[in-house]
C-alpha positions, 0 to 999 in steps of 0.5 A: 895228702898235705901237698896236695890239700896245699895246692887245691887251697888257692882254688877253695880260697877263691870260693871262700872270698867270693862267700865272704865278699857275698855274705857281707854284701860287698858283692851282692846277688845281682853282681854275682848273677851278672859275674855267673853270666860272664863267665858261662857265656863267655870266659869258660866259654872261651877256655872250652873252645881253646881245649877242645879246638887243640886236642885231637878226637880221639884224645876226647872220645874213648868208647871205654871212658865213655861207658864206664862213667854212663854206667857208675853215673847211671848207678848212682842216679838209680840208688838215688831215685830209689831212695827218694821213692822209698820215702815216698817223693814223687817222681819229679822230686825222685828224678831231681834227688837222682840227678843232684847225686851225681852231677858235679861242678865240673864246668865250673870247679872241675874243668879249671882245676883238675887240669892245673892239679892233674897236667893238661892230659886231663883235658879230654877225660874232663870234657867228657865227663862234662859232655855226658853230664850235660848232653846225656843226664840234664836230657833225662831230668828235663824230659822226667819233670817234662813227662810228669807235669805233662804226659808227654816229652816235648822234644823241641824245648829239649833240643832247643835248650841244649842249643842255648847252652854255651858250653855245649856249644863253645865244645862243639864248635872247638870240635869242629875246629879241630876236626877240620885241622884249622891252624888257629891264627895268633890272634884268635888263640891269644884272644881265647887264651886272655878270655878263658884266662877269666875263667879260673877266678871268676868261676870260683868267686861266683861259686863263694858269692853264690853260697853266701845266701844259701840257708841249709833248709831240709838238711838230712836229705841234703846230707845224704845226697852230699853223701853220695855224691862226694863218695858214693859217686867216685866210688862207682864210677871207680868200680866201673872204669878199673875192674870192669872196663879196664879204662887207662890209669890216668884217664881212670883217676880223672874221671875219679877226681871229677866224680868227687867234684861237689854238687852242680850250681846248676841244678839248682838253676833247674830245680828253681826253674821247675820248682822241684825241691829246690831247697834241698837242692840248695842245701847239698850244694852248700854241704857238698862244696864245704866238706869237698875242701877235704875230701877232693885233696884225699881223692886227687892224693889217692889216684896220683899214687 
């Protein structure tokens, strides 16, 4: 586990000096917005397009992958809106606790890790673990809140806000790229390859950066839901993908890995978007990335072996 916990140290690294540089106003909150820009609009947009534009589709999409992290995600959500029931939120609090629970940073710690600690091979399993998250989940808790505040599910700001979305779109476009068997000119490739090279360090620094002025407000549903998604998650889709849908080992311990991935920054952006518990959405993620410098090592030792 040691040479494991070594080599994820750089990537914690980053997002430690991007928390120092933040916390000490070196790097305030309007650079850190306009670096979280450039990188979701553009340097992992371009890493994105490059990984899904080279890989073949069925190396993307396995049906078995597909339903054993919808069914142990899906799990987790309902333990978690039931335990934000059973304290009596309401159902738009209920639904944003269920999908802090068990959505990860995959976009921006997971995809530009798990790749260089788990081989290139990963790349599929981590697209669809991103894919379901954002295509699947963000739907369910955009039409729950939209249901509660209006009584109705407004279809067309829901499609409209997955169109919006670059990641969605860069995987899309890479997809049919791919699937229309396209060569990729030499310097189309090295242009993606140079931009999505930004990735990396820019994502890691605006997660430190976005930290440095989060405040750990409602602290103990903010532990529970770092809880469970740091081991309760793993835990589910694990029992999903090994004993009852017998996914392949590799693609089984990526889809692990991912689900051991901290609390998204993004729900955040959606909880202060609709004002629904956003500070303990933000107190998760604080908790959730600080204790995934060790639990994620643990995780990746235990599914290499």
């Amino acid at each position: 586990m040691l040479e494991i916990f070594l080599k994820t140290l750089p990537f914690f690294g980053l997002i430690g000096l991007g928390w120092f540089a933040g916390r000490i106003r070196f790097f305030p909150a309007e650079a850190t917005a306009w670096l979280t820009k450039f990188v979701f609009y553009f340097a992992l947009s371009a890493m994105l397009f490059r990984f899904t534009a080279t890989l073949k589709l069925e190396e993307l999409f396995d049906p078995q992958f597909f339903l054993a992290y919808l069914l142990g995600s899906a799990l987790v959500w309902v333990i978690g809106f039931a335990v934000a029931k059973a304290r009596g939120r309401p159902l738009s609090e209920a639904a944003m606790e269920a999908h802090t629970a068990m959505t990860g940073n995959t976009g921006f710690l997971g995809v530009p890790m798990l790749v260089v600690l788990l081989g290139p091979p990963a790349v599929g399993p981590v697209l669809m673990v991103l894919a379901i998250d954002l295509i699947v989940f963000s739907s369910i808790i955009t039409m729950i809140i939209t249901v509660a505040r209006h009584g109705r599910i407004a279809v067309a700001p829901l499609a409209l806000g997955l169109v919006k979305n670059p990641m969605i779109v860069s995987m899309a476009a890479g997809l049919l790229w791919a699937g229309l068997h396209i060569p990729m000119p030499a310097p189309l490739q090295d242009f993606v390859s140079i931009l999505g090279a930004a990735a990396t360090p820019g994502a890691l620094f605006a997660i430190g950066a976005s930290l440095a002025d989060r405040s750990a407000e409602r602290v103990a549903p903010a532990i529970w839901l770092s809880s469970a998604k740091l081991f309760l998650h793993p835990l589910a889709v694990g029992i999903a993908a090994l004993a009852v849908f017998d996914v392949e080992p590799y693609a089984a311990g990526v889809m692990i890995s991912a689900a051991a991935l901290p609390v998204a920054g993004n729900v955040y952006i959606l909880a202060a978007h609709y004002g629904v518990a956003p500070q303990r959405v933000s107190t998760a993620i604080l908790i959730s990335t600080a204790i995934s410098i060790l639990t994620i090592p643990g995780v990746i030792a235990w599914v290499t072996r």
